[in-house]
C-alpha positions in Angstrom: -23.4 -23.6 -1.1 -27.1 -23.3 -2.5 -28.5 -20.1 -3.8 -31.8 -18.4 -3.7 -33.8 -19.5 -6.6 -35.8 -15.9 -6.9 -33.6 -13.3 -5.2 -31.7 -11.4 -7.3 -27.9 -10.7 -6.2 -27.1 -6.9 -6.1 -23.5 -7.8 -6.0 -22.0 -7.9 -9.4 -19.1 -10.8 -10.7 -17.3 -8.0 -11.4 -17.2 -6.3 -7.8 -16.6 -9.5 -6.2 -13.7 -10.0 -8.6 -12.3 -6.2 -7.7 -12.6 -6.7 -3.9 -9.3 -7.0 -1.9 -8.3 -8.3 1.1 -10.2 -7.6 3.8 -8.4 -5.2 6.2 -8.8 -2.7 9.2 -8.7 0.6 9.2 -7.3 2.8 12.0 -9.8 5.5 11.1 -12.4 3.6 9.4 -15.4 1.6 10.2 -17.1 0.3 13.5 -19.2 -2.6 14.5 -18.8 -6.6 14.4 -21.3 -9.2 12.7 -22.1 -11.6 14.6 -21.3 -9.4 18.3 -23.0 -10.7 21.5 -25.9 -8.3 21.0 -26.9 -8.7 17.2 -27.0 -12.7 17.8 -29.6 -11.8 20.6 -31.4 -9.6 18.5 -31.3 -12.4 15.5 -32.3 -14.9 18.3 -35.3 -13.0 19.3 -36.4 -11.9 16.0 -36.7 -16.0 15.2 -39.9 -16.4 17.7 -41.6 -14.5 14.3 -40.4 -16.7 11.9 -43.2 -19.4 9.9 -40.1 -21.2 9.1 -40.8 -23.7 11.7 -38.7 -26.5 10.3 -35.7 -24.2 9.8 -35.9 -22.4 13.3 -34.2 -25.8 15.2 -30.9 -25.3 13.0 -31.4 -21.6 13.3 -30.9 -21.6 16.9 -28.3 -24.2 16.9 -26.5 -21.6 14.6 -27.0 -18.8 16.9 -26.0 -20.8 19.7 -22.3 -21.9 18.0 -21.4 -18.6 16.5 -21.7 -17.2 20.6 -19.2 -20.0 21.3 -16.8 -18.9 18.4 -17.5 -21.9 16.8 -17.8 -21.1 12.9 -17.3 -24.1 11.2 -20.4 -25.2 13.2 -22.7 -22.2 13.0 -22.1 -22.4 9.1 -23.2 -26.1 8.8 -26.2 -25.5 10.6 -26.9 -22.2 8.5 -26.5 -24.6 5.7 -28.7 -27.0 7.6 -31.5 -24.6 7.7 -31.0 -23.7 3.9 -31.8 -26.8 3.1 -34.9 -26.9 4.6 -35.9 -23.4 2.9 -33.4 -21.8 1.0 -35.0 -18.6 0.5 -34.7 -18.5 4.6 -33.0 -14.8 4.8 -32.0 -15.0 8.5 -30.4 -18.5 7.5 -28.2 -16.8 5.0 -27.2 -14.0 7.3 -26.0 -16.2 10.0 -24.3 -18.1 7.3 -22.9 -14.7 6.1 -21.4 -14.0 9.7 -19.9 -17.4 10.3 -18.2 -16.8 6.7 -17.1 -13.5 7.8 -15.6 -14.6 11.1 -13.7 -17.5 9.5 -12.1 -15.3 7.2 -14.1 -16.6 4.1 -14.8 -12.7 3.1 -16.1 -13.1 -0.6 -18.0 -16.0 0.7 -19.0 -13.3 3.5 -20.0 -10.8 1.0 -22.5 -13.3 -1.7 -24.5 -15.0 2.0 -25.0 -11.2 3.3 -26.3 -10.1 -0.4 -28.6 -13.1 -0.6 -30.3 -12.2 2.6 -30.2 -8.4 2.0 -32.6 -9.5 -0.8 -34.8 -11.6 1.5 -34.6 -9.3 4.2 -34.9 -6.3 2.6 -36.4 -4.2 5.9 -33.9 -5.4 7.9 -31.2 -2.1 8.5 -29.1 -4.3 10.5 -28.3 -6.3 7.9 -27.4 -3.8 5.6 -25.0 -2.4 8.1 -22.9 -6.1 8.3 -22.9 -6.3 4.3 -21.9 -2.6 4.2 -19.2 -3.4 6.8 -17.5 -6.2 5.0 -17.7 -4.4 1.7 -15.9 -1.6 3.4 -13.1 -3.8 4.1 -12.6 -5.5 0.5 -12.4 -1.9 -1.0 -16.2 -1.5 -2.4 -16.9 1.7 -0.6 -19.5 2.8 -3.5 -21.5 -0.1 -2.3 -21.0 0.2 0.9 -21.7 3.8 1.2 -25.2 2.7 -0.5 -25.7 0.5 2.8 -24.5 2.7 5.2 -26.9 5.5 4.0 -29.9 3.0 4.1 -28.8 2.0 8.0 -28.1 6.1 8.7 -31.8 7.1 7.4 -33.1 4.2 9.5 -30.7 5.7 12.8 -30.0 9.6 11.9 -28.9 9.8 15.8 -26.2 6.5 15.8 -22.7 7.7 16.0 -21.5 4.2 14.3 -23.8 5.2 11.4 -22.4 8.5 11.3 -19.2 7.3 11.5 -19.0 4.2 9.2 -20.9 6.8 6.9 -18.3 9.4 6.7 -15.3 6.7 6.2 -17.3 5.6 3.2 -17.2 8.7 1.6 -14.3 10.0 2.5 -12.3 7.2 1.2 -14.0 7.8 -2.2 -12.0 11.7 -2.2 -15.2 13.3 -1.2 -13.3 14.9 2.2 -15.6 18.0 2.2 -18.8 15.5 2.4 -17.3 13.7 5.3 -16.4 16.1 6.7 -20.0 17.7 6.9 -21.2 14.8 8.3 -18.9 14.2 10.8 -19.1 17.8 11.7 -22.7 17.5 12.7 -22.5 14.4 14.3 -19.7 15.7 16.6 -21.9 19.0 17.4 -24.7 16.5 19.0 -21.8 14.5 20.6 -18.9 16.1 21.4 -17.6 13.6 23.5 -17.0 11.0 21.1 -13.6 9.7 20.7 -15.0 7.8 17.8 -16.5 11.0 15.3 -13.1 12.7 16.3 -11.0 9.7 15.0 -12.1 9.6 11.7 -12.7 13.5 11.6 -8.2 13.4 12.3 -8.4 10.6 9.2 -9.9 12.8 6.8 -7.3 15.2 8.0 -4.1 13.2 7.7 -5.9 12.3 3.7 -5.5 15.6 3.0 -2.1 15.7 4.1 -3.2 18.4 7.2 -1.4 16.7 9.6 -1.2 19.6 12.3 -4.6 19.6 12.4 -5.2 16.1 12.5 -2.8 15.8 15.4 -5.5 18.1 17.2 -8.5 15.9 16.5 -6.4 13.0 17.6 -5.6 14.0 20.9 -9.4 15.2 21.2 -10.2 11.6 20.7 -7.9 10.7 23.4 -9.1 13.1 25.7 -12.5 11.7 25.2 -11.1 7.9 25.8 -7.7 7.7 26.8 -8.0 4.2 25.8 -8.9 4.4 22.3 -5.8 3.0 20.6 -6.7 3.4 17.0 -6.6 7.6 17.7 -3.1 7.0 19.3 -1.7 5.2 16.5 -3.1 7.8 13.9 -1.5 9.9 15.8 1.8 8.3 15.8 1.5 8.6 12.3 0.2 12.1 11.9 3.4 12.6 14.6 5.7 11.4 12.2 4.5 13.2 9.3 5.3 15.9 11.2 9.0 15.0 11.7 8.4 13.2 15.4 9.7 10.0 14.6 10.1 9.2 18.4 7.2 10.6 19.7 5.0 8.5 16.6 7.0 5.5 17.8 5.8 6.1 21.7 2.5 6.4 20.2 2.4 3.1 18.4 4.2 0.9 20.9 1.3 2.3 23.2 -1.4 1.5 20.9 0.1 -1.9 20.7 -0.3 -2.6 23.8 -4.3 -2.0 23.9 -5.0 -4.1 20.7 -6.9 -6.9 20.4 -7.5 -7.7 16.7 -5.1 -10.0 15.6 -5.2 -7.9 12.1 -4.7 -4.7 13.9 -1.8 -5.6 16.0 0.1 -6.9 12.5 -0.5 -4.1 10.7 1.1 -1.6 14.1 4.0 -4.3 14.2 4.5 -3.8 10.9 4.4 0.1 11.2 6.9 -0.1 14.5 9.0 -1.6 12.2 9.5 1.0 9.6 9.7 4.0 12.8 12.1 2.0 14.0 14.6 2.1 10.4 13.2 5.8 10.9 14.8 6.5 13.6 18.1 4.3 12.6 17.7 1.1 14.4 18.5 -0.6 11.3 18.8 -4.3 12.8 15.2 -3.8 15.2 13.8 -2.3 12.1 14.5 -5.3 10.1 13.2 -7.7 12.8 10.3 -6.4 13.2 9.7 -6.0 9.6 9.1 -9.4 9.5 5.7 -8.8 11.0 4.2 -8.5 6.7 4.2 -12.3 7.4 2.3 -13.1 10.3 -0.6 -14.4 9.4 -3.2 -12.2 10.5 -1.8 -9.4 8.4 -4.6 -8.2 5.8 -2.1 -8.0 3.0 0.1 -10.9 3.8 1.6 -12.4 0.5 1.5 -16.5 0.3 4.3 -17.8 -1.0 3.9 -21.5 -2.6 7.8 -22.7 -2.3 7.7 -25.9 -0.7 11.5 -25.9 0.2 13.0 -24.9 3.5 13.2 -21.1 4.0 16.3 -19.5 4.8 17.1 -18.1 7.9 19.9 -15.4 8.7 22.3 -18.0 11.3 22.1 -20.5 7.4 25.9 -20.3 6.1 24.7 -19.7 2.2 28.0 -20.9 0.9 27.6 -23.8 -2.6 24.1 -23.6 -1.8 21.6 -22.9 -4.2 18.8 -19.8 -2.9 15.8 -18.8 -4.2 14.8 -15.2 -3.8 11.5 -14.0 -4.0 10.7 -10.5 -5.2 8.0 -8.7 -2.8 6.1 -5.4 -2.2 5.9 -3.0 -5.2 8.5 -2.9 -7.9 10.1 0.1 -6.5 11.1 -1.7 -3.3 12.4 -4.7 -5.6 14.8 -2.4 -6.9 15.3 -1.1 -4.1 16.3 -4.5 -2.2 18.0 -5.2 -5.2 21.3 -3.4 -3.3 21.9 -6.3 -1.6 22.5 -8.9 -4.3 26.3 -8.5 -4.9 26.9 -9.4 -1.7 24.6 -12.3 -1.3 26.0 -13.7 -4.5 29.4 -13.6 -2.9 28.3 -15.4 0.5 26.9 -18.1 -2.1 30.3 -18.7 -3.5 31.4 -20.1 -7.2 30.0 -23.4 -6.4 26.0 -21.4 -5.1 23.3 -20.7 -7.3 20.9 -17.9 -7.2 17.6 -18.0 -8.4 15.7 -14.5 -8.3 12.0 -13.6 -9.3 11.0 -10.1 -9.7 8.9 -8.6 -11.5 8.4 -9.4 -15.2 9.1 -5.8 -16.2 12.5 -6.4 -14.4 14.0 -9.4 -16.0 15.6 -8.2 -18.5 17.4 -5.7 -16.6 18.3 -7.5 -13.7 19.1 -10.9 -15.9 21.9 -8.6 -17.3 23.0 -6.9 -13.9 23.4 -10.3 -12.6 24.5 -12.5 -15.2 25.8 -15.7 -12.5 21.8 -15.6 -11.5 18.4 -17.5 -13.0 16.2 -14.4 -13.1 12.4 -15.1 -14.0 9.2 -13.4 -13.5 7.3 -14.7 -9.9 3.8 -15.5 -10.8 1.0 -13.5 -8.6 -3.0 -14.4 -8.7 -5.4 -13.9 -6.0 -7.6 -16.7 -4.3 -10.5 -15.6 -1.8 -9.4 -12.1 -1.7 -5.8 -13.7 -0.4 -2.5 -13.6 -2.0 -0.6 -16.2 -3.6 3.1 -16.1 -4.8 5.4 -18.9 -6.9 8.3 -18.9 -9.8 7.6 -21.4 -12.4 10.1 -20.3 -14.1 12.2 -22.1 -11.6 11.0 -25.5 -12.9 12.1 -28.4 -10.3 12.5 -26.8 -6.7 14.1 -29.8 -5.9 17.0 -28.0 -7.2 16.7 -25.2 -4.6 18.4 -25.8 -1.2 16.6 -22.6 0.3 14.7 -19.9 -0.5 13.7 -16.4 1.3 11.7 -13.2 0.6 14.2 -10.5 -0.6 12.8 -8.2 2.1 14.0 -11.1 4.9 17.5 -10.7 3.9 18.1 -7.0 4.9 18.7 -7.7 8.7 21.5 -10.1 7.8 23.3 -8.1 4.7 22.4 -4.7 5.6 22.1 -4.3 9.6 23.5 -0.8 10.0 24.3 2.2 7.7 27.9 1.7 7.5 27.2 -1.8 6.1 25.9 0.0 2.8 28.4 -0.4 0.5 29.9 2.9 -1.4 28.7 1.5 -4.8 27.8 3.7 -7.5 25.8 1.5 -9.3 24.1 -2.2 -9.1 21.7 -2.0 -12.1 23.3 -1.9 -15.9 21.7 -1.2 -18.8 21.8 -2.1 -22.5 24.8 0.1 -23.8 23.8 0.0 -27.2 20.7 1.4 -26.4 22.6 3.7 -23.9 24.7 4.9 -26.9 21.6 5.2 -29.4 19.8 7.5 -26.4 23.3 9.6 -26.1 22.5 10.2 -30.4 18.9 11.4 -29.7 19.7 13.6 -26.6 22.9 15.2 -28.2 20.5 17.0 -30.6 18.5 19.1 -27.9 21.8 21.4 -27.8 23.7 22.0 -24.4 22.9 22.0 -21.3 22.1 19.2 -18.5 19.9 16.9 -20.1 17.6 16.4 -17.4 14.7 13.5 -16.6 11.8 14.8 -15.3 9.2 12.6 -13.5 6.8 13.9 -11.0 3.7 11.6 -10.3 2.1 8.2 -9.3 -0.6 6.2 -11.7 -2.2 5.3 -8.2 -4.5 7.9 -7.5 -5.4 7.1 -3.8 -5.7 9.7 -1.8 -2.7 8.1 0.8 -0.7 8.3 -2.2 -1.3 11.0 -3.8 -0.1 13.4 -0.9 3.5 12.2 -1.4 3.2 13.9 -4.9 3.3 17.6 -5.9 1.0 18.8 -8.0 2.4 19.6 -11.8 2.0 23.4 -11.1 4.4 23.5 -8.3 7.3 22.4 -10.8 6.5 25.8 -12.1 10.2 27.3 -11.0 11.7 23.6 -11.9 10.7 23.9 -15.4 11.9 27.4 -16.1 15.4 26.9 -15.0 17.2 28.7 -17.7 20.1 25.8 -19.6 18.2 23.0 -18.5 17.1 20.8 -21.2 13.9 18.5 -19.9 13.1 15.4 -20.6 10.1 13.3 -19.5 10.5 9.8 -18.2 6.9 10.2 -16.6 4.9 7.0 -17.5 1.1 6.9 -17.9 -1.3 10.0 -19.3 0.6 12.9 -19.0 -0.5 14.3 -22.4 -2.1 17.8 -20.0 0.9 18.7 -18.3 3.3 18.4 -21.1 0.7 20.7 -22.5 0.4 23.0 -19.9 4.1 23.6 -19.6 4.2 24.7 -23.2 1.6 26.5 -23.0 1.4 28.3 -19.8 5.1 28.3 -19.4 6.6 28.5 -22.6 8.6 25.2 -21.8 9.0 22.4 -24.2 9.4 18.9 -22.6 11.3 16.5 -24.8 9.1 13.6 -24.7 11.4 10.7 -26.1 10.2 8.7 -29.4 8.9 5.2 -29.2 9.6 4.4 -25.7 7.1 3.3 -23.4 7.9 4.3 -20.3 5.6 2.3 -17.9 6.3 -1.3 -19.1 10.1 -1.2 -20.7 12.1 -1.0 -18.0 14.9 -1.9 -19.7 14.6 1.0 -22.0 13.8 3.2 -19.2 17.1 2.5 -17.5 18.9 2.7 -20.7 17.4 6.1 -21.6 18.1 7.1 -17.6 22.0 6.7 -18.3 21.5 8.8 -21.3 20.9 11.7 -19.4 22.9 13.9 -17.2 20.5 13.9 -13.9 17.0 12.6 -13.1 14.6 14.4 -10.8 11.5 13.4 -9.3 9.7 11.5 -6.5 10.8 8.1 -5.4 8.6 5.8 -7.5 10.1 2.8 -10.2 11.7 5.2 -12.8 13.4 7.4 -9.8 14.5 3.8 -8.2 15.6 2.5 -11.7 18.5 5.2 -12.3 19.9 5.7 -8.9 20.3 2.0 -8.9 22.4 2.2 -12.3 24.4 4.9 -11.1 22.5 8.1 -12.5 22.8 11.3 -10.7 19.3 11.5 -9.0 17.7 14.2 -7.0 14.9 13.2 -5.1 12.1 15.6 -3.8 11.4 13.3 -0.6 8.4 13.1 2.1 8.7 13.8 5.8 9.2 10.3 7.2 10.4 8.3 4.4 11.7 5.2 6.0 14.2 4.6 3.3 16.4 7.5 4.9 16.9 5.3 7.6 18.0 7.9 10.3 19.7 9.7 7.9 19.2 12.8 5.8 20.0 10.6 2.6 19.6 7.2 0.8 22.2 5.2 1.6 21.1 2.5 -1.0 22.0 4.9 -3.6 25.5 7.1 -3.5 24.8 8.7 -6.7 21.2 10.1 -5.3 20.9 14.0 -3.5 17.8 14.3 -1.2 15.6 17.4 -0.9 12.9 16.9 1.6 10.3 19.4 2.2 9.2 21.5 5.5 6.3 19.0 5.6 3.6 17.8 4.0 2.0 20.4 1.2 4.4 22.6 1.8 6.1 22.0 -1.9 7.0 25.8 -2.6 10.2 25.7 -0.9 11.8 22.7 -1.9 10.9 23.1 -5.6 12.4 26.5 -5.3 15.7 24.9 -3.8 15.6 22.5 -6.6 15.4 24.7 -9.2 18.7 26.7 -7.5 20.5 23.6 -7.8 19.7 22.7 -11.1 20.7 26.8 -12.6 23.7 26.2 -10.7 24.4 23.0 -12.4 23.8 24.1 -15.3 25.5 27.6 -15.2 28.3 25.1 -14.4 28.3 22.7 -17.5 27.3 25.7 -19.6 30.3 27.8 -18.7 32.5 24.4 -18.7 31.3 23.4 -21.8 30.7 19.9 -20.5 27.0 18.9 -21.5 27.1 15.7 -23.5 27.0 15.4 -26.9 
């Protein structure tokens, strides 16, 4: 591709090399590069162009992107760029036929090239600040949005795309402001009162969300993206059939290929929701249609397995997927997939490097390496080289992709205590180290995410509502939370009087291994469900977890069934922590009034 010789790029290497994948948002931006009505604005705009030797392939692009044709708009973009390369309308067109074929870093360099030939042109700005949106570089794109708002203070797309900038950078009361004035000069837009119901649901006010989304629908019963939202903002609010009416409806309006994967793909988890375990798993399949935004590419050249495959004396591959948490989690089914393979099958499994260790010794008949992860194009590639020759592998699946077959109901769940084991040397040696914090249930403590998103961070409490947690009297505490957590250790001493054992030379985040040794040390862990929560339910630990409203690992139930040894305290809904901490804090004086009077605290 050739480059402008004089215009300077405003895109750094480094934001090109942060951008994700490319993906919609339910509540986020609006517009399309490359629509029927900005091509006939480009079009007409070329009658003013000097660059008479360019303008032939200029039209010719114009002409094939209206047809859907990309790979030909983009060779006569090119075509025109090679006539005058500092032709800005040349690299915008190229820019859209880029964008439309998916190329979205591509996308993002052709659009910066032309911003900085065209630099008067707002609608411009608006398609690079669109496509930055999507791969996650809202800063910049809230620079671009700002320049096409001041150029069009009365558009409700710039208001709008404005607003989802900011308010996916945390700054809710900004957005908020602006969409609040935008919806005073037009009430009736279904649009503004989307996005107002996103910034909502963000904040985890899901009541109030639920209002702005059926004010969206009452402006345009047909916009799809407010009745999925409010599926969602339905389920938060313990509706799981009413959010699942409310998606399948949605489904049935959308048109973007990546929209409708990412709704099948949120059908599917309603569906375990509500306990239809086997249509749950089915549809769950939907992470690997293609269209999906965060579709993982696994580069296995061997037949993939398929659930009617008798597994017996072959040899499988199993591919560790989603977050480490939900490799754990999956993890459940192993023992019996290791038994439908037989003393004669093999089992290859690739987690997560962090994981080896642990599971290479919770499953010593398996070959357990580390998969190997690195993003091409803003797309996302998966192998195990550890494997070596795949010509050794008969089949191979994602772990995810053998639920439906091993685990299609609840009562197919087995009544295991534990699936994980740890080192028990180092099980012993934690034992030592925990004896000498006197009596009294020795008791884990984690309580937050490292992620700090603002979808995430609602599942967590904040430190101060542990408040009643951390002064139960007899409990000893000890923290298993990885990352910074320097301030809250801090603030429990100081503002509660509470020490919080903080165990020596463990780290917490990357050994696992330790982690899950230290875990069976103790005599409970307690926090929300995240790796270390995951990590000692799975070896058996007694483990109370302070849940979310909709937490599709319930399936239909009011517990984990992948865990036995794990108690479940969900809250009233979300933000509303003060109850359930209270009702954990009951449970642990009462357990420990119990091993106190008893006389059974480890030692």
């Amino acid at each position: 591709m050739p480059s402008p010789t004089r215009a300077k790029a405003s895109i750094s290497a480094a934001a090109l090399e942060a951008a994700g994948a490319a993906c919609p948002a339910p509540g986020g931006i609006v517009g399309e590069a490359g629509s029927r009505q900005a091509l006939g604005r480009l079009n007409a705009a070329l009658d003013e162009l000097k660059q008479l030797a360019a303008r032939p392939h200029l039209h010719r692009a114009i002409a094939a992107l209206r047809t859907d044709d990309f790979q030909g708009g983009a060779e006569a973009a090119l075509k025109a760029l090679q006539q005058d390369e500092r032709c800005g309308h040349a690299w915008w067109l190229l820019g859209i036929a880029r964008d439309k074929a998916g190329d979205f870093k591509g996308a993002l360099q052709c659009y910066d090239a032309a911003v900085q030939l065209l630099p008067d042109q707002e609608d411009l700005a608006n398609d690079l600040g669109r496509l930055a949106f999507r791969l996650g570089l809202k800063p910049l794109a809230e620079q671009l949005f700002l320049r096409y708002f001041a150029a069009n203070p009365g558009s409700i797309d710039a208001a709008n795309n404005l607003a989802c900038a900011i308010r996916d950078q945390f700054r809710h009361a900004e957005a908020i402001e602006i969409l609040r004035v935008a919806i005073i000069a037009n009430p009736k837009s279904s649009l503004l009162w989307n996005t107002l119901g996103t910034v909502q649901s963000e904040l985890g006010e899901f009541e109030t969300a639920a209002l702005f989304f059926s004010e969206a629908l009452t402006c345009d019963d047909g916009h799809f993206r407010a009745r999925y939202n409010r599926g969602n903002a339905k389920l938060a609010l313990g509706d799981a059939d009413g959010a699942l009416v409310d998606c399948e409806a949605a489904l049935a309006q959308v048109r973007l290929p990546e929209e409708r994967a990412m709704m099948q793909l949120a059908r599917s988890t309603l569906l375990l929701n509500l306990g239809r375990i086997a249509e749950g798993w089915e549809a769950y399949e939907a992470r690997f249609d293609p269209a999906y935004a965060d579709l993982t590419n696994f580069l296995i050249d061997r037949p993939r397995w398929r659930p009617t495959d008798d597994l017996r004396g072959r040899s499988l591959l199993v591919m560790g997927e989603q977050g480490l948490g939900d490799e754990v989690l999956f993890a459940n089914l192993l023992p019996e997939v290791i038994e439908a393979l037989g003393p004669e099958g093999r089992l290859w499994l690739a987690v997560e490097q962090r994981l080896v260790p642990l599971f290479q010794r919770s499953f010593p008949h398996a070959v357990v390496g580390a998969h190997s992860s690195w993003k091409v194009d803003a797309r996302t590639y998966r192998a195990a080289p550890f494997v070596g020759d795949l010509g050794e592998v008969d089949l191979w699946t994602p772990f995810g992709s053998l639920l439906g077959r091993f685990r299609p109901s609840v009562e197919s769940f087995p009544d295991r205590r534990a699936y994980l084991t740890a080192d028990p040397q180092r099980v012993r040696h934690w034992r030592g180290v925990l004896s000498a914090l006197g009596p009294g249930p020795k008791t884990g403590l984690v309580w937050k995410s490292l992620k700090v998103e603002t979808a995430r961070a609602r599942f967590y409490s904040p430190f101060d509502a542990w408040a009643p947690v951390l002064n139960t009297p007899g409990a000893m505490l000890v923290n298993l939370q990885y990352g910074d957590c320097a301030a809250e250790i801090a603030a429990a001493r100081d503002q509660l009087g509470v020490e919080i054992f903080e165990p020596p030379g463990v780290d917490l985040k990357d050994d696992l291994d330790e982690v899950a040794a230290l875990s069976c040390a103790l005599d409970l862990v307690i926090g929300p469900a995240n790796a270390t929560s995951n990590i000692a339910a799975a070896c058996g630990v007694e483990t109370w977890l302070i849940s979310t409203p909709g937490a599709w690992p319930k399936l239909g139930t009011r517990r984990y069934p992948w865990y036995p040894s794990m108690r479940v305290f969900d809250p009233p809904g979300y933000n509303r922590w003060e109850p359930v901490m209270a009702e954990v804090a009951e449970a642990l004086a009462e357990r420990a009034a119990k091993l106190g009077t008893e006389g059974q605290s480890r030692g």
